[in-house]
C-alpha positions as CSV (number, residue, x, y, z in Angstrom):
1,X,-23.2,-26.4,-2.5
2,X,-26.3,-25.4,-0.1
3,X,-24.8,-21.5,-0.1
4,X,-24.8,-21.2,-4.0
5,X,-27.4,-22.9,-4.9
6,X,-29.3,-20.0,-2.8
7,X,-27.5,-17.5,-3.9
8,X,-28.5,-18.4,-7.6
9,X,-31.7,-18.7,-6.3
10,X,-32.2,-15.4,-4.8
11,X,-30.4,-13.7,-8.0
12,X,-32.7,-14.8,-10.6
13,X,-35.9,-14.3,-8.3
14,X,-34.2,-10.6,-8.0
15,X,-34.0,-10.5,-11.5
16,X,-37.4,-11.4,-12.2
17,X,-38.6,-9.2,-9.6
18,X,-37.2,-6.3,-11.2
19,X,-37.8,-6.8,-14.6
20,X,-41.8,-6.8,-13.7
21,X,-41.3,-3.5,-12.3
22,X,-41.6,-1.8,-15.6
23,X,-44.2,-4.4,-16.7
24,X,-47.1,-3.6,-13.6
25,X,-46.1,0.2,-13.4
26,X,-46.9,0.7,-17.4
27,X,-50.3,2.7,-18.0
28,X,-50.9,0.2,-20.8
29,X,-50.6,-2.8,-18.7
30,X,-54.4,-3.9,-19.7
31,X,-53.6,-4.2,-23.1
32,X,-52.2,-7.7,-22.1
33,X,-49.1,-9.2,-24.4
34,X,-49.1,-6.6,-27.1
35,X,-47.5,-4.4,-24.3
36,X,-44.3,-5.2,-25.8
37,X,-45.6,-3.6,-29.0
38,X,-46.2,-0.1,-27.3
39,X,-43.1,2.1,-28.1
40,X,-43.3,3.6,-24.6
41,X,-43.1,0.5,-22.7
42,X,-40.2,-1.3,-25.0
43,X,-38.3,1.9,-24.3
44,X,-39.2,1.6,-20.5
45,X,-38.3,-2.0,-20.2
46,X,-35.0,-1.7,-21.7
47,X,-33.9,0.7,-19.4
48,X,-34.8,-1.3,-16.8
49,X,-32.9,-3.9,-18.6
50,X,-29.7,-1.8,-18.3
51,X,-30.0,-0.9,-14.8
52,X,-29.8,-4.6,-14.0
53,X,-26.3,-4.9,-15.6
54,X,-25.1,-1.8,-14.2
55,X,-26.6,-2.9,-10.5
56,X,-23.8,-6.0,-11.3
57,X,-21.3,-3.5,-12.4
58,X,-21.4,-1.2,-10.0
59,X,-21.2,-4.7,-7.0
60,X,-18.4,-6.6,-8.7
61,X,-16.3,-3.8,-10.3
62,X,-17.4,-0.5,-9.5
63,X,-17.5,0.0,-5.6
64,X,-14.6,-2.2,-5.2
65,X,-12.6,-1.2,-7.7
66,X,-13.6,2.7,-7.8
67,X,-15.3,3.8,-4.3
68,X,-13.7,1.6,-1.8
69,X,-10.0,2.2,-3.5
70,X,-10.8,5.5,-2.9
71,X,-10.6,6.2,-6.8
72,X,-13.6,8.7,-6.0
73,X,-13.3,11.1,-8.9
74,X,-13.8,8.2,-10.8
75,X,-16.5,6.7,-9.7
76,X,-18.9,9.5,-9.6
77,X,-17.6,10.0,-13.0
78,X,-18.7,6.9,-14.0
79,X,-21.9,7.4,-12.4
80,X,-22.9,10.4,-14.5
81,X,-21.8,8.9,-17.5
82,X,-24.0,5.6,-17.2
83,X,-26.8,7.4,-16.4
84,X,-26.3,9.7,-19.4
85,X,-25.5,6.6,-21.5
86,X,-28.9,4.9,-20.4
87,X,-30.9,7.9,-21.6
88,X,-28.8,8.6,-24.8
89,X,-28.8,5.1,-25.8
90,X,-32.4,4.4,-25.3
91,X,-33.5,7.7,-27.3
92,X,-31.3,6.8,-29.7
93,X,-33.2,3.1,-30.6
94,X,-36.8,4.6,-29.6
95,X,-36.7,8.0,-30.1
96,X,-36.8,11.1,-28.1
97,X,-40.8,11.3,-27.8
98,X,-43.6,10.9,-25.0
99,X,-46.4,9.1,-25.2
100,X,-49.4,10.3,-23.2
101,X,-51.4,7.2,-21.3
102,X,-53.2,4.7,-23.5
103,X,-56.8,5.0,-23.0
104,X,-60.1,3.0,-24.6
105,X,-61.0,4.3,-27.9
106,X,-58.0,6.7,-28.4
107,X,-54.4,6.3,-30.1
108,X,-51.3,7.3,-28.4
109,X,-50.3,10.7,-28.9
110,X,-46.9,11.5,-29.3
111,X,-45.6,15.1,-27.5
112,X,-41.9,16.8,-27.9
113,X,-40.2,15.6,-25.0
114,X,-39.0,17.9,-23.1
115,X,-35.3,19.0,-23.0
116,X,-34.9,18.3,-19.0
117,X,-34.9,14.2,-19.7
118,X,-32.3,14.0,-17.4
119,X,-34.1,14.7,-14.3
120,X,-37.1,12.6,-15.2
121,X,-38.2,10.9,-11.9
122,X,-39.5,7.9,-13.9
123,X,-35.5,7.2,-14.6
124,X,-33.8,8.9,-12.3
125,X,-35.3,7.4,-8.9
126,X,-35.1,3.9,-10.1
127,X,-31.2,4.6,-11.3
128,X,-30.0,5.9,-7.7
129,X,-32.1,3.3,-6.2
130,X,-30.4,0.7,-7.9
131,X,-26.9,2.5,-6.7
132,X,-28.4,2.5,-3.4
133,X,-28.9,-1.0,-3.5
134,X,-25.7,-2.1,-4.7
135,X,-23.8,-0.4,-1.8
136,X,-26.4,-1.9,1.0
137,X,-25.6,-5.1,-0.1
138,X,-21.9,-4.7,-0.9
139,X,-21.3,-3.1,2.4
140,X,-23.3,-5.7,4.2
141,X,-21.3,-8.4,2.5
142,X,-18.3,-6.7,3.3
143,X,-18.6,-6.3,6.9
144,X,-19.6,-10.1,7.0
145,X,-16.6,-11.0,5.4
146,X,-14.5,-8.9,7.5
147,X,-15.7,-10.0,10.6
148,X,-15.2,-13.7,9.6
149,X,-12.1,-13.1,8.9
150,X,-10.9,-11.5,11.5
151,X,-12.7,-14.1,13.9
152,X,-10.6,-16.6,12.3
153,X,-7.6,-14.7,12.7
154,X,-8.4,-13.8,16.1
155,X,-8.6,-17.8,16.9
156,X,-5.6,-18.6,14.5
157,X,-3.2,-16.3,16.2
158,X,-4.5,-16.7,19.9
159,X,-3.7,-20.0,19.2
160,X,-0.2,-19.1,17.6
161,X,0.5,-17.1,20.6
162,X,-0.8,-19.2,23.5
163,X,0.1,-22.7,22.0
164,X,2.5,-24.7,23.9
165,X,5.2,-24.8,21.7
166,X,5.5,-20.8,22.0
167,X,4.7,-20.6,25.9
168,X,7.3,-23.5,26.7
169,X,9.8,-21.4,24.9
170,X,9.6,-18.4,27.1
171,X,8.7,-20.2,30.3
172,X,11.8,-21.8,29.8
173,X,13.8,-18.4,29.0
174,X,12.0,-16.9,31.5
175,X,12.8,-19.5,34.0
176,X,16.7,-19.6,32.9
177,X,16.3,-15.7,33.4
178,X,15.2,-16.2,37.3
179,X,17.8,-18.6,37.6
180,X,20.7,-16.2,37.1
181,X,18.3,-13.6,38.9
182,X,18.7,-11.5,35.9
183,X,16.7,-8.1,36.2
184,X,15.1,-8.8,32.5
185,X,13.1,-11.5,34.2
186,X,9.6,-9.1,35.0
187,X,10.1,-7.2,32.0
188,X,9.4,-10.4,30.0
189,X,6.5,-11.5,32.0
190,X,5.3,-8.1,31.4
191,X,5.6,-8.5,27.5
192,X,4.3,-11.8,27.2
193,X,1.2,-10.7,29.7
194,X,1.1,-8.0,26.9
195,X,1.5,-10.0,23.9
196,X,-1.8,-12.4,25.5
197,X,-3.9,-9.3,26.7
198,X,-3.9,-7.3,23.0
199,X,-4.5,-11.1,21.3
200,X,-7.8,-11.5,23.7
201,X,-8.9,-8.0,24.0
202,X,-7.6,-5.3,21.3
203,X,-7.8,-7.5,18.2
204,X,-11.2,-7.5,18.5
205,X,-11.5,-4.2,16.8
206,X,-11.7,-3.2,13.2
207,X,-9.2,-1.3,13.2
208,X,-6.2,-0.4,16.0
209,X,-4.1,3.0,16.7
210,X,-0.9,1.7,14.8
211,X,0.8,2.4,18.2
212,X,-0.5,-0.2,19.6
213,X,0.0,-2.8,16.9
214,X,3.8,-1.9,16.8
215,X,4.2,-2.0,20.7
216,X,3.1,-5.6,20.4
217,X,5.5,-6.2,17.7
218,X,8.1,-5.4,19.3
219,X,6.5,-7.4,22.4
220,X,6.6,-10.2,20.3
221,X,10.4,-9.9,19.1
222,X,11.6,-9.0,22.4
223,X,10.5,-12.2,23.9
224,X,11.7,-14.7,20.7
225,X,14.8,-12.9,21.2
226,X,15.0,-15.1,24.7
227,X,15.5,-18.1,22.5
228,X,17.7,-17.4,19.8
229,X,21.2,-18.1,20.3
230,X,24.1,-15.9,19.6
231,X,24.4,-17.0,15.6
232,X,21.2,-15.6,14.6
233,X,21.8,-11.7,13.3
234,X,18.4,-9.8,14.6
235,X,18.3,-6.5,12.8
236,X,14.5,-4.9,13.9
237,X,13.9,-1.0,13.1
238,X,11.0,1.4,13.2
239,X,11.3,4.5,11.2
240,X,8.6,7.2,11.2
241,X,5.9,8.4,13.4
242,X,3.0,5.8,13.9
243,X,1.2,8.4,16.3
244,X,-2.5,9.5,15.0
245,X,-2.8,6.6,12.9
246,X,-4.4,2.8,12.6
247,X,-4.2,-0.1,10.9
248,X,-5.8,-3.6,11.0
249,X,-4.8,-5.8,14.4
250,X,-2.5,-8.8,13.5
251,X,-2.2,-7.8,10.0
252,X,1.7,-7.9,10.0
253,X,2.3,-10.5,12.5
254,X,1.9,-13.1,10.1
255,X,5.3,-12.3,8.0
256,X,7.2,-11.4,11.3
257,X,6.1,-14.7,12.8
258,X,7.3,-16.6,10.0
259,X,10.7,-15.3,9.8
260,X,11.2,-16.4,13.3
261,X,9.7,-20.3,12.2
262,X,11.6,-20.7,9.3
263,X,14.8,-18.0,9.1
264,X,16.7,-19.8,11.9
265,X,18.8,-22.5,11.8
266,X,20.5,-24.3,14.5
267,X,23.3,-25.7,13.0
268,X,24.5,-22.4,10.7
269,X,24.5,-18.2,11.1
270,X,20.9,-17.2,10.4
271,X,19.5,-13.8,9.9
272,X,16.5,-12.0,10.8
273,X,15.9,-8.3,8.9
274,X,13.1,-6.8,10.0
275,X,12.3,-3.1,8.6
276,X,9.2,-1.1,9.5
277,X,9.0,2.3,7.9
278,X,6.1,5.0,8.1
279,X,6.2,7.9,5.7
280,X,3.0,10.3,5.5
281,X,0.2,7.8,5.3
282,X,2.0,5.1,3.7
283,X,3.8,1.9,5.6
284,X,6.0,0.3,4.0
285,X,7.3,-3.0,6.0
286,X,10.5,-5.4,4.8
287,X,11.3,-9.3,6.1
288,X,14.3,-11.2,4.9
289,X,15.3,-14.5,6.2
290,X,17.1,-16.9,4.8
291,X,15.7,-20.6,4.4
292,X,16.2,-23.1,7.1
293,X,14.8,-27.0,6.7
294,X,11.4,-27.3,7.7
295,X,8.8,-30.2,7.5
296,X,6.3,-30.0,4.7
297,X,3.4,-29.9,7.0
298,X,4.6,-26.6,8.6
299,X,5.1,-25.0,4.8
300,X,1.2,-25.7,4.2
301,X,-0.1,-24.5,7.1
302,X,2.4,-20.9,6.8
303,X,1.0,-21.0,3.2
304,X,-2.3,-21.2,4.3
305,X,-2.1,-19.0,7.3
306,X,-0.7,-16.3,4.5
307,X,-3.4,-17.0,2.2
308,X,-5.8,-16.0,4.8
309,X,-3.4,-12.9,6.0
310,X,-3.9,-11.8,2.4
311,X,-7.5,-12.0,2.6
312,X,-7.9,-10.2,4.9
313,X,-5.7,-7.3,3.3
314,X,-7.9,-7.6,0.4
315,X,-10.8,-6.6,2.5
316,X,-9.8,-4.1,4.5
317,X,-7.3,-2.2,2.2
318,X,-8.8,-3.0,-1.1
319,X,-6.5,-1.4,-4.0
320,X,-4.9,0.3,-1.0
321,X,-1.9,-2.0,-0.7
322,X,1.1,-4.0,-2.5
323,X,2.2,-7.6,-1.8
324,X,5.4,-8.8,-3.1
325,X,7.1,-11.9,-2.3
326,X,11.1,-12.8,-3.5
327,X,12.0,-15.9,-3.0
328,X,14.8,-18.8,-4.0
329,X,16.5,-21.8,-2.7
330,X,18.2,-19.5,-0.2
331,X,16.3,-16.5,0.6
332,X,12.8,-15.5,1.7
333,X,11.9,-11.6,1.5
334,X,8.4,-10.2,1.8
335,X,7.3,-6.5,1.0
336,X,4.6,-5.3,2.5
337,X,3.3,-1.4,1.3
338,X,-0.2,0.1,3.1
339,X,-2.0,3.1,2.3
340,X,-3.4,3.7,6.1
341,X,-5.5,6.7,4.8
């Protein structure tokens, strides 16, 4: 409540801030309130009045939408245009004129004004500073809400990963594995030494060599594989080169990791599909597992622990990816499609 009570606050003491701009920066400001009778001025403060709404246009629709979807044609498209649309609108209600300064004993003069409007510093400084401004504080929100979220991913899935639940599991295959002396033993200390270093120490970063993230994929399969029994059908494939490119840490996990919680079932054949494919700049990953029982406790906290997955995507491949979920009283199929570029 605190949060938005402030940041009404601060908006309207922006707005107002603004909006005086034009106001102590007329030559006629001595003439006191019948400023806003002065042609000049009125034409001066509605411009002013339609930078404001398109410093909220270009925050909550036009860098997101345009810019940061990489829709670039577009946006500097759209940037000409309102600019052109703020000067042909306003000469349209107050007339394409200029007004020379007001002074004591003399009338306003009306001259031709001048062909070259468009380049006027009085409007075009104040329009690329308000563009300016826009991206400083989008960007600045951004990376805040980026690195909150991946802090809270990097907490939810060290605890996934390093709970007791999971380590009890492989302990226990790994100790069955000594038992028989079977060679696959340090191989899956090795991969579950892996899986907990890249957790602690690579997810830290923005963004990963997709490499990496894949390696401990297939980390993390190779060592729930210890557990299943032979009923459960595992089908896991990679298609494509991942070399030269990156991606977000832990951003597919999530899906993978709920296949395993809730596409087995002890007492029937279960089936894990698992399909990865990279093609150009584009991945393009497919889980399908059918639906075992499970508590209603562990559905809310996968539904939230998705929820947040999809945040996540939402800020670092805005209107870069797709999300599609199919799902019925037997099956559970998720589609995940990146843009990487």
């Amino acid at each position: 409540m605190k949060n938005s009570t402030r940041f009404y606050l601060i908006n309207i003491l922006g707005i107002f801030a603004f909006l005086c701009i034009p106001i102590l920066s007329s030559p006629d400001f001595g003439e006191g309130w019948q400023l806003i009778y002065i042609s000049p001025f009125q034409k001066s403060f509605v411009r002013f009045v339609f930078l404001l709404l398109l410093f909220y246009t270009y925050y909550y629709v036009v860098i997101p939408k345009l810019f940061l979807a990489k829709k670039k044609l577009l946006f500097f498209a759209f940037v000409v245009f309102a600019y052109l649309g703020i000067i042909g609108i306003t000469n349209a209600i107050f007339g394409n004129q200029r007004f020379m300064p007001r002074s004591k004993g003399f009338p306003n003069f009306p001259e031709p004004r001048e062909p070259s409007e468009i380049f006027d510093a009085q409007i075009l400084i104040p329009y690329l500073l308000v563009i300016a401004f826009a991206f400083l504080i989008k960007m600045s929100n951004r990376l805040n809400e980026i690195n909150t979220e991946k802090k809270i991913a990097e907490v939810s899935y060290l605890k996934a990963q390093i709970n007791p639940h999971f380590l009890f599991n492989t302990l226990n295959s790994l100790y069955a594995l000594t038992l028989q002396k079977s060679e696959e033993a340090p191989n899956a200390v090795l991969k579950l030494s892996g899986i907990m270093r890249y957790v602690v120490t690579e997810s830290n970063q923005e963004y990963v060599t997709l490499d990496k993230e894949l390696n401990y994929i297939k980390d993390y399969i190779a060592l729930q594989k210890l557990r299943l029994d032979q009923n459960v059908i595992l089908d896991f494939k990679i298609e494509g080169e991942p070399f030269g490119k990156a991606i977000a840490p832990l951003i597919l996990i999530p899906f993978i990791e709920n296949a395993f919680k809730y596409g087995i079932n002890p007492d029937a054949e279960s089936y894990i599909l698992i399909h990865i494919l990279i093609e150009n700049q584009t991945l393009t990953m497919s889980v399908k597992n059918p639906k075992a029982a499970h508590s209603i406790d562990e559905e809310l906290r996968t539904a939230e622990g998705l929820k947040n997955t999809q945040k996540r995507l939402d800020l670092m491949y805005t209107g870069r990816y797709n999300l599609s979920v199919f799902e019925d009283e037997k099956v559970y199929e998720v589609t995940l499609i990146i843009d990487l570029q």
